[in-house]
C-alpha positions as CSV (number, residue, x, y, z in Angstrom):
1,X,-83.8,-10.4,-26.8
2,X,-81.3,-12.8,-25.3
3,X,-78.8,-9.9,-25.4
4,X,-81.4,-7.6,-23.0
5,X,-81.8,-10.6,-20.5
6,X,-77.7,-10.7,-20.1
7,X,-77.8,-7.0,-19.8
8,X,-80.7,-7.1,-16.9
9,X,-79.2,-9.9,-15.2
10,X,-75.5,-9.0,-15.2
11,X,-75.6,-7.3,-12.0
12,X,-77.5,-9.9,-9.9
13,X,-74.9,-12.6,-11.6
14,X,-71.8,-10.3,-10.5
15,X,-73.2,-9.8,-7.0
16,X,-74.6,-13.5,-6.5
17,X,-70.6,-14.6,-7.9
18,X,-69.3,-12.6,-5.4
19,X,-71.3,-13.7,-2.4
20,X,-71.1,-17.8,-3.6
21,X,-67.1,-17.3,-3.8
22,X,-67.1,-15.7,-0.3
23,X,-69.0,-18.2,1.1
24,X,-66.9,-20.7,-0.1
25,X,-63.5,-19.4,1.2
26,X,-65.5,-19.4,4.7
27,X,-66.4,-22.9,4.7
28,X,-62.8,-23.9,3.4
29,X,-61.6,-22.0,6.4
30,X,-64.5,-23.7,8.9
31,X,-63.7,-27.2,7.8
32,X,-60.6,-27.5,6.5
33,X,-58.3,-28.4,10.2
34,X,-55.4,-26.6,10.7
35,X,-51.9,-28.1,10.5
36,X,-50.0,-28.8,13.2
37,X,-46.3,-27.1,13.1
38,X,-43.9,-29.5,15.2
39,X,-40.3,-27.9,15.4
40,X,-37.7,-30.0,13.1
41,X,-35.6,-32.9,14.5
42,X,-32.9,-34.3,13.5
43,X,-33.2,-38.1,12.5
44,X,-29.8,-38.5,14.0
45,X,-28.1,-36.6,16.9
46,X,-24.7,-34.7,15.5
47,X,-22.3,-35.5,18.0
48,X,-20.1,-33.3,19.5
49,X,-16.5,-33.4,20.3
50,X,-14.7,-31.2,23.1
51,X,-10.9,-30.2,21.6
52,X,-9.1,-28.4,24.3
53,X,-7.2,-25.5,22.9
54,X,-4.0,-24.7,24.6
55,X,-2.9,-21.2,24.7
56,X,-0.7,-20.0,22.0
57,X,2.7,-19.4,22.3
58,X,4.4,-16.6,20.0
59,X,6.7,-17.4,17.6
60,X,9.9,-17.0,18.6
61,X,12.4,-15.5,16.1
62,X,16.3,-16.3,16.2
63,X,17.8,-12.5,17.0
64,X,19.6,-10.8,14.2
65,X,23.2,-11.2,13.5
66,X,25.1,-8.0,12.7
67,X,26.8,-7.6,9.8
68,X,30.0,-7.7,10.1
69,X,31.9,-4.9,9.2
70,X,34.7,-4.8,6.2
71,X,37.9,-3.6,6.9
72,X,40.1,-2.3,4.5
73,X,43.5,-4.0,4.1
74,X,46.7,-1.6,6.0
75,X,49.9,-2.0,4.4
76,X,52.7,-2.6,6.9
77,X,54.0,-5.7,8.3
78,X,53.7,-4.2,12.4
79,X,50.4,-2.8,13.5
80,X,51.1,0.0,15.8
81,X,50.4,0.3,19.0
82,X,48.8,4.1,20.3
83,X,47.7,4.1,24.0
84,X,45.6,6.9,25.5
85,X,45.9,9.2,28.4
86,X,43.2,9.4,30.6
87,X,41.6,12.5,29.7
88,X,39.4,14.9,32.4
89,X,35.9,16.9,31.7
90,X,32.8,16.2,30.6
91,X,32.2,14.5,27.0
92,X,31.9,16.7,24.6
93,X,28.6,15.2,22.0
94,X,29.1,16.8,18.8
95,X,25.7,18.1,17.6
96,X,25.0,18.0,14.1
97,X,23.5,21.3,12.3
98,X,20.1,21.0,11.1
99,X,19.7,22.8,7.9
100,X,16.6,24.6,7.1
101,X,14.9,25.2,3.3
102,X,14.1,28.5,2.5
103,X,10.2,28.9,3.1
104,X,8.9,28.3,-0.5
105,X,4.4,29.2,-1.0
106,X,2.9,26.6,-2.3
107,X,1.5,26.7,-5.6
108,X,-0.9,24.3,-7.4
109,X,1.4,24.5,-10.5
110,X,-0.2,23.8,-14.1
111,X,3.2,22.3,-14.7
112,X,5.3,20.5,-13.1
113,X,9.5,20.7,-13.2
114,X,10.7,18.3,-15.8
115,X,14.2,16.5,-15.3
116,X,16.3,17.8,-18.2
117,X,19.9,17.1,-17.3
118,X,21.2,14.4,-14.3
119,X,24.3,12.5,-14.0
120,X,24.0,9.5,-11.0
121,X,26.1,10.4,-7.9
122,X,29.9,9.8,-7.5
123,X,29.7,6.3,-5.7
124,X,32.9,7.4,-2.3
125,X,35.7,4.9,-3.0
126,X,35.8,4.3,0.8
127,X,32.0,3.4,0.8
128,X,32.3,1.0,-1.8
129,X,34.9,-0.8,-0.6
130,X,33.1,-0.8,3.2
131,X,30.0,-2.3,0.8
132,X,27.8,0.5,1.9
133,X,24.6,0.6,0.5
134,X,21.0,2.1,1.1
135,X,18.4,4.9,-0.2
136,X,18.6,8.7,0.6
137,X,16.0,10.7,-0.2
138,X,17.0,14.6,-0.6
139,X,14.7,17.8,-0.2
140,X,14.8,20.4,-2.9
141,X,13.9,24.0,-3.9
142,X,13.7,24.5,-8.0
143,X,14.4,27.8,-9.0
144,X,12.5,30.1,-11.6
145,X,15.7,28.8,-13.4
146,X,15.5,25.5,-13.4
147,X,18.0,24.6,-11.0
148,X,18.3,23.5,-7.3
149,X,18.7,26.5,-5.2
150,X,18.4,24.9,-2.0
151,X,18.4,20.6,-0.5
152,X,18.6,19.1,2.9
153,X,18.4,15.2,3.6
154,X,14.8,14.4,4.2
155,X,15.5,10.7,4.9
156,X,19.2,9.6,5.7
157,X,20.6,6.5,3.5
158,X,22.0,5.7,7.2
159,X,25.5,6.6,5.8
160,X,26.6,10.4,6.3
161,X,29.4,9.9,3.4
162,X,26.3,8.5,0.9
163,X,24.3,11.3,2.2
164,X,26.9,13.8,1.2
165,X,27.4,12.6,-2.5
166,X,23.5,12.4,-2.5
167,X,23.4,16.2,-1.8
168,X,26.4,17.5,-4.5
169,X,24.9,15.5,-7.2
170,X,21.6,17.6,-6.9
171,X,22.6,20.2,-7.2
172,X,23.8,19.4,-10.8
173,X,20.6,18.6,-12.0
174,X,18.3,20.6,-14.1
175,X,15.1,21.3,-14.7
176,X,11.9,22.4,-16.9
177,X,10.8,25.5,-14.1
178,X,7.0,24.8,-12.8
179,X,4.5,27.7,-14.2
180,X,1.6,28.5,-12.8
181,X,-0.8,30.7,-14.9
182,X,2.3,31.7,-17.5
183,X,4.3,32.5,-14.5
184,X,7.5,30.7,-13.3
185,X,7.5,29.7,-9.8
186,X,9.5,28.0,-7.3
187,X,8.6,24.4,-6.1
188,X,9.7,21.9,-3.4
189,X,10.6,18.8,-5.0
190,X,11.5,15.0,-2.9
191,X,14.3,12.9,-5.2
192,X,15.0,9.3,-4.1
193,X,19.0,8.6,-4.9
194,X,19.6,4.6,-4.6
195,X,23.4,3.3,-3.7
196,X,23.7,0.4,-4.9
197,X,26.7,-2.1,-5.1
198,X,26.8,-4.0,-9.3
């Protein structure tokens, strides 16, 4: 019986919940005053200081000194003395030959050359006395064979004579050949070759 009445009634107590709850947010919102939202101040004013800022001046570096040059010891007690005749014409620049690689297709090789055999460069004698010293980097061409069939100077040590022993000592080294697909093909290949005084 009691169990019936719940069942009749429990829409008219849903809807009458409802309409009590609603009617009580509206009188909250009625009665209830508003706040009032005053921007923030600061309980004590942060002072402020005015720093002039002078223009900046670049730093200044102290210029380089050359190096001075070595000079090998001449044997003989009097230095001789050479005097040259004014010469006429125009003055003759020498202009150095630019070597060119063969033109080699380039190939996105499965595998690369392999250094098998290299012996460092023959340090000059005149070089290492003059303390010459820098990094040369030389161009190559790798044969189907393995070894260099073509190199030019891609980056000068600065020294012609370093650049020179750079170049004949390439050419003695040898190589794994690149393959691409099973087939041997030629690649272009960079080598660094330090000079460096012990």
């Amino acid at each position: 019986m009691r169990a019936k009445y719940f069942e009749d009634t429990y829409p008219v107590d849903i809807r009458m919940g409802f309409l009590i709850a609603i009617l009580f947010f509206i009188l909250i919102f009625l009665f209830v005053p508003r706040p009032e939202v005053k921007p923030y101040q600061l309980k004590q004013p942060v002072p402020t200081e005015v720093v002039q800022i002078w223009p900046e001046k670049g730093v200044e570096f102290p210029p380089k000194q050359k190096r001075p040059d070595r000079l090998l010891p001449v044997e003989g007690d009097e230095a001789d003395i050479a005097t040259i005749e004014p010469t006429v014409g125009d003055e003759v620049i020498p202009v150095k030959p630019t070597t060119q690689l063969p033109i080699v297709p380039f190939y996105a090789v499965e595998k690369k050359p392999k250094l098998i055999h290299s012996f460092p460069p023959k340090y000059p004698e005149v070089a290492r006395q003059l303390g010459m010293e820098g990094l040369c980097v030389v161009e190559v061409i790798i044969g189907t064979d393995g070894r260099v069939r073509a190199a030019k100077i891609a980056r000068s040590s600065g020294y012609e004579i370093l650049d020179q022993a750079a170049l004949e000592a390439v050419y003695g080294y040898r190589f794994s050949p690149a393959q691409q697909r099973d087939k041997l093909v030629e690649v272009r290949m960079f080598i660094p070759i330090r000079f460096q005084l012990q």
